[in-house]
N, C-alpha and C positions, 0 to 999 in steps of 0.2 A: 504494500500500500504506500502510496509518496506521504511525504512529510503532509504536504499540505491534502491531509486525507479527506474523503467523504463519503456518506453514506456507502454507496458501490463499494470505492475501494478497488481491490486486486480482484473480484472477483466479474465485473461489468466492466472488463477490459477497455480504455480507450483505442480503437482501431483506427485506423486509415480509412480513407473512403475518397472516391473520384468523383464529385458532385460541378457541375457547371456552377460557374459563381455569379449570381447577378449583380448588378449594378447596386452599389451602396444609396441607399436614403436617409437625408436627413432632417429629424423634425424635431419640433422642442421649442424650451421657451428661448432661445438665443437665434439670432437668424445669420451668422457665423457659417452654420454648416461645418466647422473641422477644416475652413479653409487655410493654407499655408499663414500661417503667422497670426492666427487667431488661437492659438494655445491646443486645439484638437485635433491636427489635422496627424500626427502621431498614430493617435488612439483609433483616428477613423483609421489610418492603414493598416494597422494591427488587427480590427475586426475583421477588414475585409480579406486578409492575408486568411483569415480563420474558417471564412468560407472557402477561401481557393482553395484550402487544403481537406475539406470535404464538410466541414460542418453545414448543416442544412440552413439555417439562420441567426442571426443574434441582434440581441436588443441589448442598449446601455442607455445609462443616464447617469451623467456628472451633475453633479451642484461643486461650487464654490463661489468667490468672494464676488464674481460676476454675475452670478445668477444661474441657470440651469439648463445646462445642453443633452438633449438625446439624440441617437441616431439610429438607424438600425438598418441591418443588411440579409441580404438572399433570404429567402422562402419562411411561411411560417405552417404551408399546408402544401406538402407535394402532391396531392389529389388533384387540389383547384389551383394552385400557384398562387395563391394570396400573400402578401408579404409579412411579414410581422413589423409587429407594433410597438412604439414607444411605452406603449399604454400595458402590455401581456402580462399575465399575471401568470406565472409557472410555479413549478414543483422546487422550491428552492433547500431538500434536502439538508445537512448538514450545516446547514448557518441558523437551522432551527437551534442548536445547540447554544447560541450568543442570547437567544431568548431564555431560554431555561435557565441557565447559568446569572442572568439578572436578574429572573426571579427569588432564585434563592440566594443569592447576596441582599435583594431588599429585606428577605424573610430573615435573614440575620441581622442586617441594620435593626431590623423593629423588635428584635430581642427574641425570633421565637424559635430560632435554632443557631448551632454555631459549627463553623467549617471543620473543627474539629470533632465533633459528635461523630462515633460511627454508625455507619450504615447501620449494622443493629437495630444499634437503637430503635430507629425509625421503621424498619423492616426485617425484626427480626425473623430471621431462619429461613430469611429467604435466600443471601449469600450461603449457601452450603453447599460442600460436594467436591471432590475430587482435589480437595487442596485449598479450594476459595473457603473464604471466613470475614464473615461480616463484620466481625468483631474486631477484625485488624485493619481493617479498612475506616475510612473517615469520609465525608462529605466532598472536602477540597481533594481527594486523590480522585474521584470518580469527576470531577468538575477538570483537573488537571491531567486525566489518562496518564497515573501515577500507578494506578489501584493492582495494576496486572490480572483485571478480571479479564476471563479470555472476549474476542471481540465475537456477538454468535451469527455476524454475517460470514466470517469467517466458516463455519462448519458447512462441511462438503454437502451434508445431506440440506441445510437452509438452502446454500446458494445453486444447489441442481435444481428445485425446486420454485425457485424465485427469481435468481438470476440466467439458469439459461432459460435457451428459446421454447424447448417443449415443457417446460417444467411452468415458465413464466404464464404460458398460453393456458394452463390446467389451472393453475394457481390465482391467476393473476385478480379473483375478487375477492381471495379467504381473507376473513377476520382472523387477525390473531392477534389472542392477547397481552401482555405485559412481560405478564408471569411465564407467559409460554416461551416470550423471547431470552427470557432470564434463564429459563430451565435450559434454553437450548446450550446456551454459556457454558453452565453450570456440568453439564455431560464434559466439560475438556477441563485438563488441569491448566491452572494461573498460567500466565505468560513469565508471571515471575515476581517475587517478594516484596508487600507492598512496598512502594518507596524506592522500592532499587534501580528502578529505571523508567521508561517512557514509551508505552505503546498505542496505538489509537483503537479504541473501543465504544461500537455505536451502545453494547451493555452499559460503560459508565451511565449516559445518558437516558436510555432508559429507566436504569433506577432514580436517576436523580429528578426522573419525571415522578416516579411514583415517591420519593423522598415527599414533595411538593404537596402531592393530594394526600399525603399520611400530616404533616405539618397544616394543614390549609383544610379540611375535611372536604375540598372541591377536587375535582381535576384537573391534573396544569392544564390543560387550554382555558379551562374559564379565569384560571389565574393571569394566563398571559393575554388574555382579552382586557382583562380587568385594570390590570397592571400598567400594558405598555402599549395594548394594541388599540382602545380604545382614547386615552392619553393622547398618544401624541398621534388621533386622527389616521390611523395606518387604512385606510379605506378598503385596499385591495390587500389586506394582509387577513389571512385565516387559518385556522387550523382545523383541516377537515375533517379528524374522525377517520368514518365508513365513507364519508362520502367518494365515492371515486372517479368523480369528475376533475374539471379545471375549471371555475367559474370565468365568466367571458369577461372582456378583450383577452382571449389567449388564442396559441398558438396551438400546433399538434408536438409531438413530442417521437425523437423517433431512434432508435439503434438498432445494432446489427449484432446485441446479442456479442459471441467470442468467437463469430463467423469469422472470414476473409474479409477485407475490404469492397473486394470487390463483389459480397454477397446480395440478397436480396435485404432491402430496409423497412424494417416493421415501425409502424405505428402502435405505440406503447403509453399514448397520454392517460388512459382509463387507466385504475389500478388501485387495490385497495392499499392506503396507505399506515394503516394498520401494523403491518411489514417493518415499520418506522418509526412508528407513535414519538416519543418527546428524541428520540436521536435524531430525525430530519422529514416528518410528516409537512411541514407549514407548506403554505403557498403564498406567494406574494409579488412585488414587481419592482423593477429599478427606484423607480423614485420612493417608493414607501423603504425599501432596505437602505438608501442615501439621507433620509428622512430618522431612520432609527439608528444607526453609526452614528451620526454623528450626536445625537439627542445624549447618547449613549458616552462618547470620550469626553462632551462639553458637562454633563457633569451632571445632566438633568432626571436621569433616571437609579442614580444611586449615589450616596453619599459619597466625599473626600475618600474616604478609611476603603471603602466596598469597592471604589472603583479602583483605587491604588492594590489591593488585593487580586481584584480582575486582571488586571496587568501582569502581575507578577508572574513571571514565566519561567519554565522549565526547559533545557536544551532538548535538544531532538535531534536523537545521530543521526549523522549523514548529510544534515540539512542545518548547517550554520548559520545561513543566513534568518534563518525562522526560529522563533519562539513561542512555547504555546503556554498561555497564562489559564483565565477562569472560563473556558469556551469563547476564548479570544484569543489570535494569532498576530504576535508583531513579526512583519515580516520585512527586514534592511534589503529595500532595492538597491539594484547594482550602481545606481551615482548616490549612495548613503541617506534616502529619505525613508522613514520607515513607516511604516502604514498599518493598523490596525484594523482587523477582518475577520472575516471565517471563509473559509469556498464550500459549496456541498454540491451534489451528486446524488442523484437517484435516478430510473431506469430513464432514458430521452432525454437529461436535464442534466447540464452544470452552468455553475451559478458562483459567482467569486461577489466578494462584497468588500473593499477596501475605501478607510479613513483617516485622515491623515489623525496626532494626536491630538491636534486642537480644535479635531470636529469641523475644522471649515471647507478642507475639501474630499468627496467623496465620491466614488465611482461606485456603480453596481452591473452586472451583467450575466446575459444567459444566452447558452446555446441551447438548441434544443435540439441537439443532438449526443451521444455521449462518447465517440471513437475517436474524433478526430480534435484538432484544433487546443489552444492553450489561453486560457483564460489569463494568465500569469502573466502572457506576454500585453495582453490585452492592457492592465494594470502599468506593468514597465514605463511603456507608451504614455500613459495616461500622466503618470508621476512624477518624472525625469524627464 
């Protein structure tokens, strides 16, 4: 799985793919377009480099001290060629995790848990098996993929089932529950002694979901409706449940699976998200994830103490330049500016979201495609 991990992972191979590239558009509230010397015209080549290289389409949306540019390129339905939109609201996976992780830093600001408490406590006996122990584990280790619970997208039999192509097609409307994703964990031994090192697991996340509604007697989504998504107006930001829809302005959603590149491309937007619950279920779009970054580093959704905690990051071998703090990634681009995010990843969909630290400028973006193309690069562009 790369440093900067998401939901998929190693397991929703990003492939290669030969897709014709069309013509980039751009719309927004700036009327700049990404022209040469208007501070975008970087980032526009970077997206469109992300089509040439097969991705089906992408949308972004910058804000900073000038006001608010989107743009967006190639396809957002290869049935009808419709193009995608500033406006799409996608499967944004794995950046669900920035949300959950502020919830339970307010939950400790307001005195009703602490990062230190373990898991246990709040869910006893449900850490057991094969090595895991709830008991040794703490809050901040599951918030910081410290914990060494195994990751249970990782097991062969989850990802034949969910992430390939005839597994996915059987699959792809089961409910599953929580507990069920924990058990699945639970059948492998730790990855290794809590503390001792750093691996990425969509399990932390999910218990840290159910931490939430054991602390809160609600479920985190009405927590995080409550909390942050109703606050700061996130309109097109949701956490669906069962639902296994995209609600509309969106796009189709599409991969190729662990095929060739040059195989046939499935339409994969339907899906029950269930699969993902608090590790990267949400859905939401450019401007509301540029909207909540930065809400988020300027200081408005969690205390001096909570947000300095949030920060506070762990190495992550292999990958120097990255840091991963409370389900937030400081990541030192290559001309020294470092940016603050998550990226995530689920079936059709990757999604990077980066902030600068003062909240004033911020990028968000999605492909909806999962084989091809580099979100990362798209960022570079944007920031340097």
């Amino acid at each position: 799985m790369r440093a900067r991990a998401t939901l998929v992972g190693g397991t929703a191979l990003l492939l290669t793919a030969a897709l014709a590239a069309p013509a980039l558009a751009a719309t927004g509230g700036r009327s700049d377009g990404g022209r040469p010397g208007t501070g975008h015209a970087a980032t526009r080549e970077a997206i469109e480099e992300a089509v040439e290289a097969g991705v089906p389409g992408v949308t972004a949306t910058a804000n900073d001290t000038h006001g608010t540019w989107s743009t967006t390129a190639g396809t957002g339905d290869l049935r009808t060629g419709a193009p995608r939109s500033a406006a799409d609201r996608y499967r944004v996976g794995s950046i669900t995790k920035s949300f959950v992780a502020t919830v339970l830093l307010q939950l400790e600001a307001e005195g009703r848990l602490s990062l230190d408490d373990t898991v246990d406590r709040w869910l006893p006996g449900v850490v057991r098996g094969h090595g895991h122990d709830g008991r040794r584990i703490t809050v901040r280790r599951l918030l910081n993929h410290t914990s060494g619970i195994y990751n249970y997208t990782a097991d062969e039999d989850f990802a034949r089932s969910y992430f390939l192509r005839d597994g996915f097609f059987r699959h792809r409307y089961d409910t599953v529950t929580p507990r069920e994703l924990v058990a699945v964990a639970m059948r492998h031994e730790p990855d290794f002694a809590p503390g001792t090192s750093w691996n990425y697991s969509n399990t932390n996340y999910v218990l840290a979901g159910l931490v939430i509604e054991k602390v809160t007697g609600h479920p985190y989504a009405t927590e995080v409706r409550r909390r942050i998504i109703r606050p700061l107006h996130l309109t097109a930001t949701s956490v669906p449940g069962t639902r296994v829809t995209v609600p509309r302005p969106s796009s189709r959603a599409y991969s190729k699976f662990t095929e060739p590149a040059t195989s046939r491309t499935y339409d994969v937007t339907n899906l029950s998200p269930t699969i993902a619950f608090s590790a990267g279920e949400m859905i939401s779009n450019s401007a509301d994830l540029d909207r909540f970054y930065s809400a988020l580093l300027r200081g408005k959704l969690l205390p001096a103490r909570q947000l300095k905690e949030m920060k506070t990051t762990v190495k992550i071998e292999g990958a120097p330049n990255i840091g991963y703090g409370l389900g937030l990634m400081d990541t030192k681009l290559t001309c020294g500016v470092h940016v603050w995010g998550h990226d995530g990843g689920i079936h059709g969909s990757a999604s990077s979201a980066a902030t600068t630290a003062d909240g004033r400028h911020s990028l968000a973006l999605n492909f909806n495609g999962d084989w091809a193309g580099d979100t990362a690069a798209v960022i570079e562009k944007e920031f340097c």
